[in-house]
C-alpha angles and dihedrals in degrees: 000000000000118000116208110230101177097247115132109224116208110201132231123263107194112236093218125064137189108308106010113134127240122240116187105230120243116275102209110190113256118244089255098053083048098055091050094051084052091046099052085040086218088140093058107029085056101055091047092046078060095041093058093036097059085043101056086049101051089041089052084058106036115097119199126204110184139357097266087058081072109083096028102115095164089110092058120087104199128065107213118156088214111047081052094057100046094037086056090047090053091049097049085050089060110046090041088057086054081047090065106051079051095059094046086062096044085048090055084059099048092040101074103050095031121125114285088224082061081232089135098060088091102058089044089053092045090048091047089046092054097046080057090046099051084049088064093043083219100302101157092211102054082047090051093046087050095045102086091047097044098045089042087046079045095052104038092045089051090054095050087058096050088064102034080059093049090054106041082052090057102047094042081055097055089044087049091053091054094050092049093056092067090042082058098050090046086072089058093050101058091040102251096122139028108246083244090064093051091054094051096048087047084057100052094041081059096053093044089062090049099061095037076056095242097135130342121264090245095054093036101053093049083047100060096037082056087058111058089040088060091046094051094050088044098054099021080234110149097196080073095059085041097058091038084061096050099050125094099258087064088060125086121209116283098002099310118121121260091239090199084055094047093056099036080057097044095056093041084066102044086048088053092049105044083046090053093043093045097052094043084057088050107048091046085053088051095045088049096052097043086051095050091055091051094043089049087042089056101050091044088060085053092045102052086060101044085060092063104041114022094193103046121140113241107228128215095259090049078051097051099045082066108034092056080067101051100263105137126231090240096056088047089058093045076053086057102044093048094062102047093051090036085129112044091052117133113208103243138193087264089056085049090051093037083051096047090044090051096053092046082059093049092044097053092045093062072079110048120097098220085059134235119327099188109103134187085244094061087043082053099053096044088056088051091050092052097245092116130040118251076229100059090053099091091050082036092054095041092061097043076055094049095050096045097055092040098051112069090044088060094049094042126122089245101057093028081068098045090050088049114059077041088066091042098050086057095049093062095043100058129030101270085180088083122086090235106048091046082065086043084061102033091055081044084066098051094039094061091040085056090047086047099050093053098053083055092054083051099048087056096050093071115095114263091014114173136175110314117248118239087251087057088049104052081043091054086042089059101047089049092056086051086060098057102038105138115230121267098246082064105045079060106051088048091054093043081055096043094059103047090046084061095046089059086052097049089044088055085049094056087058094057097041086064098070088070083069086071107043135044075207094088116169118236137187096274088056092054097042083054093044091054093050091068123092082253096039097056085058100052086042099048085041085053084050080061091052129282097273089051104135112246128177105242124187101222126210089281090052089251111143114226123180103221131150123302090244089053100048086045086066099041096053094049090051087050093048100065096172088069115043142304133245146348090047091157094044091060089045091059101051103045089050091057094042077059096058095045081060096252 
């Protein structure tokens, strides 16, 4: 039941009526969803993760072809801030990247004529910065992006000339020593200064460069020791050996000799004077032959006419063609005389002796290397002169032909190695260090040239003989050791001899050993190779190849020289060299040289 409580009720009307459509009202975030979103950054963090994202991509296809392409954005739709700037940072990384191989080309080109003080790196830097500076027309962002790349090529680059400057000092330097030490000698030379002034002053310019820091002490000294012995084996001039033994390389420390410098210096002078000796030979061989073909020249002109008139009158100019070349006068009229009494000439007991003379020549020179000397030309004018028969040419003749077709087969490369592994099969199998069995071996080796020789003779006797073939060769070669094959009674006893002669050596090596017993300071090989390189050392080591008990003279420890045995003086001289080893030298010796001849 309703109770009336005096309250007037209005009733609702609905807003929204049949039809009307429904909006969803804005939701519009509340101040606190909006601080939190400020807080976290997620707004802005995200927008700026997209931001480098779209430029990195765009930058990965982009392709520039030129600076000015750099700042163009027309191809781009957006208009971020953002995506511009980085994109331009990108850009300016890049080309400065190409900027720098570039650089590092320029730099190969500056560096070689820069300023040895290094004081024009600067100005090239600041020329190749500003190249990279008018490319980016003054974006800060392209600059920005560029600015790690530019100042790390800057300072890498600045190191790698540091250094390039610190070693073209020091070996301008090292050029400028060597030149000096000719400076200096030409003091001496002209006779300003003693040598030992100049060695002095070399010295001290040496020093000079150590404590500037040009080269060390050690390296500059040697230096300059090398270069006065190379200057020395390139001119022949001994001064220059002189003032290399007096420098301080040559001297040891407290008065002891410097033993590399002794044997740099020992085979300096044997190079000079085998040099020296070599080219005088030379040039003698040179000046005889050359006087032989204008002696022969000049007779031919005589000759020639002698041959159309017998009994023509040499005339003074005809003399003295022949005179000027050491001919005697007297041997030019006998010429003369022989010519006109050709004829009338009887063979005598002095034709028979000339003939058998010039065949001996013609017979030694089928082994001479150098080849026969003997011509038909020289047969021709000694039998002008009278000297041969007209008789004795033909024999004469034959043999010239033998030994010229003989000799270089001989000396050929085919039969040369035949003949050589035949001499060193001997060797090993007799004892080549004695004296008489050296001459065994040495008469091995003529005997086979003179078999030889004669199965040659006999090749070309043949009719329609031609050059042998290698195979006939090697065939001949064989039939001409067959010749010389020493009997068997004698292949014993020199090997009897052979191997007694060994077992004296190896008792001598057993001394020697014995000294090891005594010492934790044993030789080796490398010792003895060392030692022999030494001035000393070459002596003992060409007396052992003698044989061991080979007398040698030897400066003992109280500078008395003693002649004793080759074995003995090997030891003594490794105990003496410290530096390079201790005791039992000739024990190692031994044993290495008979680890040789086993073939190890």
């Amino acid at each position: 039941m309703a109770t009336n409580t005096g309250i007037e009720v209005t009733a609702l009307k609905p807003s929204a009526r049949a039809g009307d459509y429904y909006v969803r009202p804005d939701q519009t975030p509340s101040g606190i969803e909006q601080g939190l979103a400020r807080l976290a950054g997620t707004m802005s963090k995200k927008q700026k993760e997209e931001d480098k994202a779209t430029a990195e991509n765009l930058h990965i296809s982009d392709s520039l072809n030129n600076a000015n392409d750099i700042h163009d954005f027309t191809a781009y739709a957006h208009e971020s801030a953002g995506v511009v700037a980085h994109l331009k940072e990108l850009r300016g990384r890049s080309y400065a990247h190409k900027w720098r191989t570039e650089t590092e080309n320029a730099y190969k080109e500056f560096a070689a004529t820069s300023d040895e003080q290094g004081g024009d790196y600067h100005s090239f830097m600041a020329e190749r910065k500003s190249v990279l500076a008018e490319s980016f027309k003054g974006d800060r962002f392209m600059i920005a992006g560029a600015m790690s790349v530019m100042n790390e090529a800057d300072q890498n680059m600045r190191a790698v000339h540091r250094q390039y400057l610190d070693a073209r000092m020091r070996t301008n330097t090292s050029n400028e020593l060597d030149a000096n030490v000719d400076v200096h000698m030409a003091s001496f030379l002209s006779g300003n200064k003693t040598l030992q002034m100049v060695a002095t002053d070399i010295d001290d310019m040496v020093q000079t460069a150590h404590l500037t820091g040009g080269i060390t002490n050690s390296k500059g000294n040697e230096q300059v020791f090398n270069r006065a012995v190379a200057k020395y084996k390139e001119t022949g001039n001994y001064n220059y050996y002189r003032l290399a033994s007096q420098l301080k390389f040559a001297k040891g420390k407290n008065g002891t000799v410097n033993t590399k410098a002794e044997s740099v210096l020992g085979d300096a002078f044997e190079h000079v004077e085998y040099e020296a000796q070599k080219a005088q030979t030379l040039s003698d061989q040179q000046a005889e032959k050359q006087k032989k073909i204008d002696i022969q020249d000049a007779w031919n002109a005589i000759n020639a006419k002698f041959f159309d008139n017998p009994n023509y009158n040499v005339t003074a100019e005809d003399s003295r063609s022949l005179t000027v070349l050491g001919v005697k006068q007297t041997a030019i009229n006998a010429v003369r005389d022989s010519y006109a009494t050709m004829n009338d000439v009887t063979r005598g007991q002095r034709h028979v002796e000339y003939a058998a003379s010039i065949r001996g020549q013609i017979n030694d020179a089928m082994y001479d290397p150098n080849g026969v000397q003997v011509t038909n030309d020289t047969l021709l004018a000694s039998m002008v002169y009278g000297d041969i028969h007209p008789s004795d040419m033909a024999s004469l003749q034959a043999s010239l032909k033998s030994a010229v077709q003989a000799t270089p087969l001989l000396q050929g490369p085919e039969i040369k190695d035949y003949k050589s592994t035949l001499i060193k099969r001997a060797e090993k199998a007799f004892a080549y260090d004695d004296p008489a069995n050296a001459a065994i071996i040495y008469n091995l080796e003529n005997d086979f040239d003179e078999a030889f020789v004669e199965i040659i003779k006999g090749h070309y006797k043949q009719d329609g003989a031609i050059t042998p073939s290698n195979l006939e060769l090697r065939a001949y070669a064989n039939e001409a050791k067959d010749t010389i094959e020493m009997a068997s009674q004698l292949k014993i006893e020199k090997q009897n001899e052979y191997l007694a002669l060994e077992a004296s050596y190896d008792a001598l090596a057993v001394t020697s050993a014995a000294q090891m017993d005594y010492s934790i300071n044993d030789a080796d090989m490398e010792d003895v190779e060392s030692m022999f390189q030494t001035v000393g050392g070459k002596k003992i080591k060409a007396a052992l190849e003698q044989g061991p008990l080979t007398p040698i003279k030897y400066k003992n420890s109280d500078g008395v020289v003693e002649i004793i045995p080759a074995h003995e003086a090997l030891d003594l001289r490794i105990q003496a060299m410290y530096t390079f080893g201790g005791y039992g030298g000739y024990h190692v010796y031994r044993e290495h040289q008979k680890a040789k001849k086993r073939g190890y």
